[in-house]
C-alpha positions as CSV (number, residue, x, y, z in Angstrom):
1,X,-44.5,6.3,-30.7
2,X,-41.6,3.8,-29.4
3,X,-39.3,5.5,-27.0
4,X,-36.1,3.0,-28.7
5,X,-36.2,1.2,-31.8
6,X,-33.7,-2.2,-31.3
7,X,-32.7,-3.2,-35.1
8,X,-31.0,-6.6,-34.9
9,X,-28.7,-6.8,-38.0
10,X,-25.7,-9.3,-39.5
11,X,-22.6,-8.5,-40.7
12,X,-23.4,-7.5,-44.0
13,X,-21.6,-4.7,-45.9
14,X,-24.9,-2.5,-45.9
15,X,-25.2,-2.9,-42.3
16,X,-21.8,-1.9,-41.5
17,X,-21.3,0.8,-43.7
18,X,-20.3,4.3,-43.1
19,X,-23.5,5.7,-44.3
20,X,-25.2,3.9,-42.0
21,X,-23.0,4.2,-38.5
22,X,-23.8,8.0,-39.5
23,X,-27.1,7.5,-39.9
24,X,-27.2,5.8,-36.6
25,X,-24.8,8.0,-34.6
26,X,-27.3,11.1,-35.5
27,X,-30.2,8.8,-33.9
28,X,-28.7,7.5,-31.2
29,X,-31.3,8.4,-28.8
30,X,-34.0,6.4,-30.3
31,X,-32.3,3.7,-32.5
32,X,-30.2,0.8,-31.2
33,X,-28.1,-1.4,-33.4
34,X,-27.3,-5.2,-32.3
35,X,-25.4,-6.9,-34.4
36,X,-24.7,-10.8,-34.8
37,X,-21.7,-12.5,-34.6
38,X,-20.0,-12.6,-38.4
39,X,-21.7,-16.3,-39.2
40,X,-25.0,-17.3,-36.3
41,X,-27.5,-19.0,-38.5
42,X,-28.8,-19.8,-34.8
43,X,-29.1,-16.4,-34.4
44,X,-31.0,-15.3,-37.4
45,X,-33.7,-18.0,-38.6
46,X,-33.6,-15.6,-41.9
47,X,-30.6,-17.4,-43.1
48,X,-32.3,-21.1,-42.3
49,X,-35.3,-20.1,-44.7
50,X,-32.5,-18.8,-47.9
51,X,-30.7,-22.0,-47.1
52,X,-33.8,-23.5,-48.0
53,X,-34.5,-21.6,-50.8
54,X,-31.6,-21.8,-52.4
55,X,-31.5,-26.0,-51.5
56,X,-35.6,-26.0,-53.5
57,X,-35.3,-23.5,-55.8
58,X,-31.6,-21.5,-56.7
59,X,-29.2,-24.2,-56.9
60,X,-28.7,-26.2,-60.5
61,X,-31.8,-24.7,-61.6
62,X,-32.7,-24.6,-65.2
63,X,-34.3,-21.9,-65.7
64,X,-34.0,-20.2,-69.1
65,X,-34.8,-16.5,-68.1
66,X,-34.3,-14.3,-64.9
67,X,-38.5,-14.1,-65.0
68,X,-38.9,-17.9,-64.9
69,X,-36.5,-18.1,-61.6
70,X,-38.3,-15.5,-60.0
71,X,-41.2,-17.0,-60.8
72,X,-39.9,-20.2,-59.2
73,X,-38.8,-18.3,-56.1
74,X,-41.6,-16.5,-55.2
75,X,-44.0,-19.3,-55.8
76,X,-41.4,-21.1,-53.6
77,X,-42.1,-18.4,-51.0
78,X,-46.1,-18.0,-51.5
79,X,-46.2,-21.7,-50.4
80,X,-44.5,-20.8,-47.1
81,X,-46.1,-17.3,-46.2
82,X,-48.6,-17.5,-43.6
83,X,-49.8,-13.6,-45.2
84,X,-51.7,-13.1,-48.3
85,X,-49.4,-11.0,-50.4
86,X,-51.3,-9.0,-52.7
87,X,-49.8,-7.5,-56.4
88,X,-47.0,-10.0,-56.7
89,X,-46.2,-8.5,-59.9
90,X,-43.7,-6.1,-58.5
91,X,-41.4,-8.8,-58.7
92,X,-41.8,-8.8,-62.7
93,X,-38.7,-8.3,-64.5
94,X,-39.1,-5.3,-67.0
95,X,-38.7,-6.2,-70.8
């Protein structure tokens, strides 16, 4: 029921591609796309908390299967959710 829907987004390839600026260009009365300078951590906290992630969890890990580093990550995340997240097994890697 909003009028204008403001997406804030980085420079990331999905954000920029051509797919997309169509997407956008045949909404452009009710979607509006601000993108961030190339590199603004200031800008977008998002990239404080996978700096984080990858510092706790990601980097020289030791796991010994994709399953046990996911594990790791989203218990990693659970810790710092303020929301209950409910069914965390659609994070489990298929056999």
């Amino acid at each position: 029921h909003y009028k204008k829907i403001h997406v804030i987004c980085d420079r990331a390839k999905c954000h920029t591609s051509d797919e997309l600026a169509i997407y956008l260009w045949n909404h452009r009365d009710r979607v509006e796309l601000h993108l961030l300078p190339a590199y603004s951590p200031d800008c977008n906290p998002t990239e404080r908390a996978w700096w984080h992630l990858h510092e706790a969890v990601t980097r020289n890990h030791q796991c010994k299967s994709m399953q046990e580093l996911l594990d790791l990550t989203f218990a990693w995340l659970c810790e710092r959710n303020p929301f209950k997240v409910e069914g965390l097994s659609v994070y489990r890697v298929a056999a």
